[in-house]
LOVO-326733 format. One record per residue: residue number from 1; residue in one letter; chain; x, y, z of N, C-alpha, C in turn. Coordinates in steps of 0.02 Angstrom, whole numbers. Layout:
residues N
num = NUM | residu = A | chaine = A | n.u = X | n.v = Y | n.w = Z | ca.u = X | ca.v = Y | ca.w = Z | c.u = X | c.v = Y | c.w = Z
...
//
This chain:
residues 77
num = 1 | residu = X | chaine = A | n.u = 42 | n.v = -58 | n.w = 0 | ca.u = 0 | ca.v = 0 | ca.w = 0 | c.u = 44 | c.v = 62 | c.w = 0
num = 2 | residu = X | chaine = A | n.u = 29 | n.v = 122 | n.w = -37 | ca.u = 42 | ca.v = 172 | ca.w = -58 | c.u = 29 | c.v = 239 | c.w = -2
num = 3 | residu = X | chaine = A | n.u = 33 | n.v = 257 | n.w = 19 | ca.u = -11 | ca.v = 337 | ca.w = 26 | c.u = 37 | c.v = 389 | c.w = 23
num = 4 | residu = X | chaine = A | n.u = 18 | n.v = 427 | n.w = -17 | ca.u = 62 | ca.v = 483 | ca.w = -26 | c.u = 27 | c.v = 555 | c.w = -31
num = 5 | residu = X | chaine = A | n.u = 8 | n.v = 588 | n.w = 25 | ca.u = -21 | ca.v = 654 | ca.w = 52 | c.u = -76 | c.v = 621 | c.w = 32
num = 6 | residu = X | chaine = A | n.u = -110 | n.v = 585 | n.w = 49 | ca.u = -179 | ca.v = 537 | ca.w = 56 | c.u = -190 | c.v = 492 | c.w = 121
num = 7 | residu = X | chaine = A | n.u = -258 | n.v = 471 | n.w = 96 | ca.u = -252 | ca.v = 401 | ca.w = 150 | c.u = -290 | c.v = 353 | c.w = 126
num = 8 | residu = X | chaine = A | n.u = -263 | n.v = 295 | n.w = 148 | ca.u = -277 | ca.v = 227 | ca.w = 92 | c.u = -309 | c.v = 201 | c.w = 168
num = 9 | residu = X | chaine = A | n.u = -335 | n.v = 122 | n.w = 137 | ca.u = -373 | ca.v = 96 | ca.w = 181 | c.u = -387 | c.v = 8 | c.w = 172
num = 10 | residu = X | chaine = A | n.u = -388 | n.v = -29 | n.w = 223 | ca.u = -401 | ca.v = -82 | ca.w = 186 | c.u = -461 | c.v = -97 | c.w = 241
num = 11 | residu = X | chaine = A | n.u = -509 | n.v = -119 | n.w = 248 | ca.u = -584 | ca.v = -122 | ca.w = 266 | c.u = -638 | c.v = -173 | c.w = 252
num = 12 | residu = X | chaine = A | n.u = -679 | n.v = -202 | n.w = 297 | ca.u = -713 | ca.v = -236 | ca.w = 292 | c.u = -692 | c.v = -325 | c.w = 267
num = 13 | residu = X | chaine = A | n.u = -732 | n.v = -337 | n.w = 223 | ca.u = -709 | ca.v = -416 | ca.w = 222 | c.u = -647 | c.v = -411 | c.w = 171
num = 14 | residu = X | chaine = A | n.u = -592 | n.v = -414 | n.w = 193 | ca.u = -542 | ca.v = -440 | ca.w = 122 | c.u = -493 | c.v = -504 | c.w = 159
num = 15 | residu = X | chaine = A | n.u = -469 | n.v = -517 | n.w = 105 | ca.u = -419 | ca.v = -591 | ca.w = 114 | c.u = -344 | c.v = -556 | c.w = 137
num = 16 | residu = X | chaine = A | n.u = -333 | n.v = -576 | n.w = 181 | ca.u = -254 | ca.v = -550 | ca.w = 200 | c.u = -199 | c.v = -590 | c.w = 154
num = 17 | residu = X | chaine = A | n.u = -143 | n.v = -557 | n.w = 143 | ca.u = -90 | ca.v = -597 | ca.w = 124 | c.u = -47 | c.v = -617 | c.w = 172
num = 18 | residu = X | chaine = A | n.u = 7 | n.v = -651 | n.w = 157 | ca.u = 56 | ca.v = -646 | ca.w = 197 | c.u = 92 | c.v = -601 | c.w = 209
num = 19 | residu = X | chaine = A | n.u = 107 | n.v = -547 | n.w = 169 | ca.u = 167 | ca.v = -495 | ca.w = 193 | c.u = 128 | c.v = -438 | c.w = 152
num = 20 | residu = X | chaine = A | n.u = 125 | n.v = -392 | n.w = 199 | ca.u = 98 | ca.v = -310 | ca.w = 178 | c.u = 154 | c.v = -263 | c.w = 197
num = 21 | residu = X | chaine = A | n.u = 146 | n.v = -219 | n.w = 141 | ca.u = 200 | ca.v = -168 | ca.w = 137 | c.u = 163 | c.v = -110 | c.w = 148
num = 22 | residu = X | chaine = A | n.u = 174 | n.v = -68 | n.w = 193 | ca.u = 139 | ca.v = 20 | ca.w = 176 | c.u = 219 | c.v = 58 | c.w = 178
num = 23 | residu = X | chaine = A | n.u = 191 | n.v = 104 | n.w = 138 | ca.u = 245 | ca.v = 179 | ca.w = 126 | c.u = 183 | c.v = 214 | c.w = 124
num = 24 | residu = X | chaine = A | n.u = 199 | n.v = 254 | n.w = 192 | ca.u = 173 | ca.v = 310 | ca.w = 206 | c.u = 201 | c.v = 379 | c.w = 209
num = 25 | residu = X | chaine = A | n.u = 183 | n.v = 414 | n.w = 170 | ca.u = 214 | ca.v = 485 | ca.w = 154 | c.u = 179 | c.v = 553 | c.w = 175
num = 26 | residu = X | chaine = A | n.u = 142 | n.v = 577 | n.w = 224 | ca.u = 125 | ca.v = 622 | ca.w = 234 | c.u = 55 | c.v = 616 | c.w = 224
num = 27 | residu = X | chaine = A | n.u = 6 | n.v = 572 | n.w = 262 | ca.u = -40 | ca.v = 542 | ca.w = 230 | c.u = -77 | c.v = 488 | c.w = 304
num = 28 | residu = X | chaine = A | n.u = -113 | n.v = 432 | n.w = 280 | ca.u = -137 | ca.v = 403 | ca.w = 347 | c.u = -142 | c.v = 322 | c.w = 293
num = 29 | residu = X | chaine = A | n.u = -138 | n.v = 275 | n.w = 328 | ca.u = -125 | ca.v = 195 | ca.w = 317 | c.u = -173 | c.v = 181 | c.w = 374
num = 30 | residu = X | chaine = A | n.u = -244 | n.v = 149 | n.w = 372 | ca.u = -286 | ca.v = 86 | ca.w = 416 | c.u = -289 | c.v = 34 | c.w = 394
num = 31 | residu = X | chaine = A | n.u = -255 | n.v = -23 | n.w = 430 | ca.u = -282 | ca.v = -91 | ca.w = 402 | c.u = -339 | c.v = -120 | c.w = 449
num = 32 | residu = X | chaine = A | n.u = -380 | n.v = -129 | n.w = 442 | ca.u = -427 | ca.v = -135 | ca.w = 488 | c.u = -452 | c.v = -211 | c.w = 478
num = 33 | residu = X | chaine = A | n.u = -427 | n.v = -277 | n.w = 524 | ca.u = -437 | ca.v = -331 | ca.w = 512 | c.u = -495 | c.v = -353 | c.w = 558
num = 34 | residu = X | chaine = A | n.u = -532 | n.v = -329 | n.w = 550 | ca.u = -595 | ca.v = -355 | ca.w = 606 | c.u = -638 | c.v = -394 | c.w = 574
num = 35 | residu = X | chaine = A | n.u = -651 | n.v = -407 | n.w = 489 | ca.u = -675 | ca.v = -436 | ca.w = 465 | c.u = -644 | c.v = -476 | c.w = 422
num = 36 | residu = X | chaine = A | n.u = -572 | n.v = -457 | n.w = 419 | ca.u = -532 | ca.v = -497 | ca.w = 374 | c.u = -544 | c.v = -564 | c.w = 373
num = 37 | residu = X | chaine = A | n.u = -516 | n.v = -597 | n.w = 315 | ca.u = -523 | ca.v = -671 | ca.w = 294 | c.u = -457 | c.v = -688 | c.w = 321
num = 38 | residu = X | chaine = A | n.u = -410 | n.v = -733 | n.w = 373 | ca.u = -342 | ca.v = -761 | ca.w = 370 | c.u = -316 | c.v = -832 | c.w = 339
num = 39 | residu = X | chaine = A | n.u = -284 | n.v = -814 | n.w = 300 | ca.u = -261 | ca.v = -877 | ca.w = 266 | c.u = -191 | c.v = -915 | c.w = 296
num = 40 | residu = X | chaine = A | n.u = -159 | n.v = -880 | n.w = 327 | ca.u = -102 | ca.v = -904 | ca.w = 315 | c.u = -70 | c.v = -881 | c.w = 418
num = 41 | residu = X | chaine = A | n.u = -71 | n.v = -921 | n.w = 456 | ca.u = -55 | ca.v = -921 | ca.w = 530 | c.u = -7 | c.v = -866 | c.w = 534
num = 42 | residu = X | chaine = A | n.u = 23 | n.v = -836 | n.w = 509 | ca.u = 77 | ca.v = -774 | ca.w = 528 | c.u = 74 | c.v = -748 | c.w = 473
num = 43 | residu = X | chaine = A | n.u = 65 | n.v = -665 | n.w = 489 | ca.u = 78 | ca.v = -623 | ca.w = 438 | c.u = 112 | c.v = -541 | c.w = 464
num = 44 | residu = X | chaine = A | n.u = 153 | n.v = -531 | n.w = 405 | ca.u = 218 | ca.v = -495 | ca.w = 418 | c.u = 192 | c.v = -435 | c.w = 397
num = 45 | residu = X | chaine = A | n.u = 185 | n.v = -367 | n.w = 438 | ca.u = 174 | ca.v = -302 | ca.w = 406 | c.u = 238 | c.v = -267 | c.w = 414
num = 46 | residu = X | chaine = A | n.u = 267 | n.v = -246 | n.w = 354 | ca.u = 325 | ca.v = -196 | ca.w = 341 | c.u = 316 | c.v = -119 | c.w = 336
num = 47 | residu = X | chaine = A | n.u = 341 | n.v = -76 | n.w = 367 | ca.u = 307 | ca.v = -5 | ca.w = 375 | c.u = 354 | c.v = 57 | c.w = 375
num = 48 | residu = X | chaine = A | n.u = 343 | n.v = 94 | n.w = 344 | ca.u = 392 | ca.v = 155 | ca.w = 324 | c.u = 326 | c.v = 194 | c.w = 342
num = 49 | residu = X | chaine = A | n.u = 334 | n.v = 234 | n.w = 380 | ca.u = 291 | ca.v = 289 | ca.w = 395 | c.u = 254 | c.v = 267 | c.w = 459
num = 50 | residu = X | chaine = A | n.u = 179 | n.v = 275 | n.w = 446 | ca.u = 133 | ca.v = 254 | ca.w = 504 | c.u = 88 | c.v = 227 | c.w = 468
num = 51 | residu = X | chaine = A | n.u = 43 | n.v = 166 | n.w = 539 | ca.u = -16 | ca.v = 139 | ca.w = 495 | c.u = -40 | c.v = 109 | c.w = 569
num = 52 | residu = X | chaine = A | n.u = -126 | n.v = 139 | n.w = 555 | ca.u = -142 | ca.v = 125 | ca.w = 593 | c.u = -183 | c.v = 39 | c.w = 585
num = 53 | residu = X | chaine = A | n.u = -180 | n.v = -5 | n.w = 651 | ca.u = -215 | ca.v = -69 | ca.w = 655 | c.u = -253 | c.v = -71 | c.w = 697
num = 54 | residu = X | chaine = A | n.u = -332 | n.v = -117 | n.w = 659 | ca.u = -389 | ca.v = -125 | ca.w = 714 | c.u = -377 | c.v = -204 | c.w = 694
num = 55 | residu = X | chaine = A | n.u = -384 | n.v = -237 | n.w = 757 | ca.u = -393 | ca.v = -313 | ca.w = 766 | c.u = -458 | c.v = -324 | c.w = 801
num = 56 | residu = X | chaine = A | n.u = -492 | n.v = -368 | n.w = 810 | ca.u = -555 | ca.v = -403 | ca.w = 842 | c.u = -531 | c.v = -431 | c.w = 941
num = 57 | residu = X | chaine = A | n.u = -559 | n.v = -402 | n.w = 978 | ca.u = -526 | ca.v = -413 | ca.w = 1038 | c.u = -502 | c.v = -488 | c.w = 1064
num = 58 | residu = X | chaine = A | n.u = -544 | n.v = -542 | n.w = 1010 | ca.u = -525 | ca.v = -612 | ca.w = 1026 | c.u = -442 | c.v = -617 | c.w = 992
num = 59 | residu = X | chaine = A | n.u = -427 | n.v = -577 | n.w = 968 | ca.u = -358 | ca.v = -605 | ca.w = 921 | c.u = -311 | c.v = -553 | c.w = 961
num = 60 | residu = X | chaine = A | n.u = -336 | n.v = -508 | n.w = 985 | ca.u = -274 | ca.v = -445 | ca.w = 1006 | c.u = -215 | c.v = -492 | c.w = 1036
num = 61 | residu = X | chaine = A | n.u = -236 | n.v = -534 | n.w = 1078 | ca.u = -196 | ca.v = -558 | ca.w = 1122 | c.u = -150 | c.v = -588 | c.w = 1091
num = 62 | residu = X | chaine = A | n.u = -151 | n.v = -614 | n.w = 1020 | ca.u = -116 | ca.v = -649 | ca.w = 948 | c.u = -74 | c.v = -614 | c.w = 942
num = 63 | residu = X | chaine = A | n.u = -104 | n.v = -537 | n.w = 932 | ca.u = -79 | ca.v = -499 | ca.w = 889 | c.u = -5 | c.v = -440 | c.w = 937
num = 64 | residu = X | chaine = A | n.u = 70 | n.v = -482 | n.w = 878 | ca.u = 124 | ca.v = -449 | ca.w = 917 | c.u = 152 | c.v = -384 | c.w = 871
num = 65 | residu = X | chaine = A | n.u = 155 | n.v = -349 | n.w = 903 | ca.u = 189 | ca.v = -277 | ca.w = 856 | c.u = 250 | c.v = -281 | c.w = 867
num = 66 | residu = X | chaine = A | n.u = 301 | n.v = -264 | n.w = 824 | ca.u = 355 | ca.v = -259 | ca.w = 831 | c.u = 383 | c.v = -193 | c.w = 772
num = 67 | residu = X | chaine = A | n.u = 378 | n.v = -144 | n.w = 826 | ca.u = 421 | ca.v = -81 | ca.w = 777 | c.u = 492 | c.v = -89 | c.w = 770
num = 68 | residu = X | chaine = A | n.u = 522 | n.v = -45 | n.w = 702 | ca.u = 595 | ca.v = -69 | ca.w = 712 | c.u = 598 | c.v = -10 | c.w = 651
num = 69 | residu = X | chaine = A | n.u = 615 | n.v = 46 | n.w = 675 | ca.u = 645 | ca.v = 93 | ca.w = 616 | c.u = 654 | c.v = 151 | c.w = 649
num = 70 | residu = X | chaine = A | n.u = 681 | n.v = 189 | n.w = 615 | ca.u = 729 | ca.v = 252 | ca.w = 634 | c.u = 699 | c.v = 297 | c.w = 680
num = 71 | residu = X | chaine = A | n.u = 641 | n.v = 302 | n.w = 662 | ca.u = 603 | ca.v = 352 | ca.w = 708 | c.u = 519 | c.v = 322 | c.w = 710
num = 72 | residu = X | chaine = A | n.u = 500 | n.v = 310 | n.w = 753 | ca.u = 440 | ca.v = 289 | ca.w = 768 | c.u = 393 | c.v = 261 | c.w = 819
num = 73 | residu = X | chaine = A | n.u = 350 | n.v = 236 | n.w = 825 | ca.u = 304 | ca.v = 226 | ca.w = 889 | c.u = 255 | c.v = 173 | c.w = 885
num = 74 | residu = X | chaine = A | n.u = 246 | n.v = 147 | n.w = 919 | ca.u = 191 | ca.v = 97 | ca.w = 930 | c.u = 146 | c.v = 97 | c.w = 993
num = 75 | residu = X | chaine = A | n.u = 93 | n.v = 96 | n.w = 986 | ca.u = 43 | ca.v = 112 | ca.w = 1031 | c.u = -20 | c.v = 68 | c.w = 1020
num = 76 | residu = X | chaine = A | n.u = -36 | n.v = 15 | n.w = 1082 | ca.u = -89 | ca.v = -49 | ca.w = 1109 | c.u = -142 | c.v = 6 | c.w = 1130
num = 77 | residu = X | chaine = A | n.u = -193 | n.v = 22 | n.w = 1100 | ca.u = -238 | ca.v = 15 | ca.w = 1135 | c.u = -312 | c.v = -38 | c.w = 1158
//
């Protein structure tokens, strides 16, 4: 995923892949998996910028963040 002085979105029912990329440029990234389809037991999000994630409260506890870049933040709510 793209956003560049925009904001992209991924929403409602879609099929996850295994590995998602966002480049975020001045702009806003939601992946919002609350209805997602999962195919595949682990999946890898790669992130340049920011992006925000909604999970379903049965999976949060699944779900591990791991930031790792020059300048940035991660925040559980």
């Amino acid at each position: 995923m793209v956003s560049i002085l925009s904001s992209n979105e991924r929403t409602g029912v879609w099929t996850v892949p295994r590995e998602i990329t966002v480049y975020d440029f001045l702009g806003s990234v939601e992946l919002d998996f609350t209805d997602a389809v999962f195919q595949h037991p682990d999946v890898t999000i790669k992130v340049l910028g920011s992006v925000e994630v909604k999970v379903k409260r049965t999976i949060k506890e699944k779900f591990v963040a791991f930031a790792n870049s020059l300048k940035g933040t991660f925040q559980s709510r």
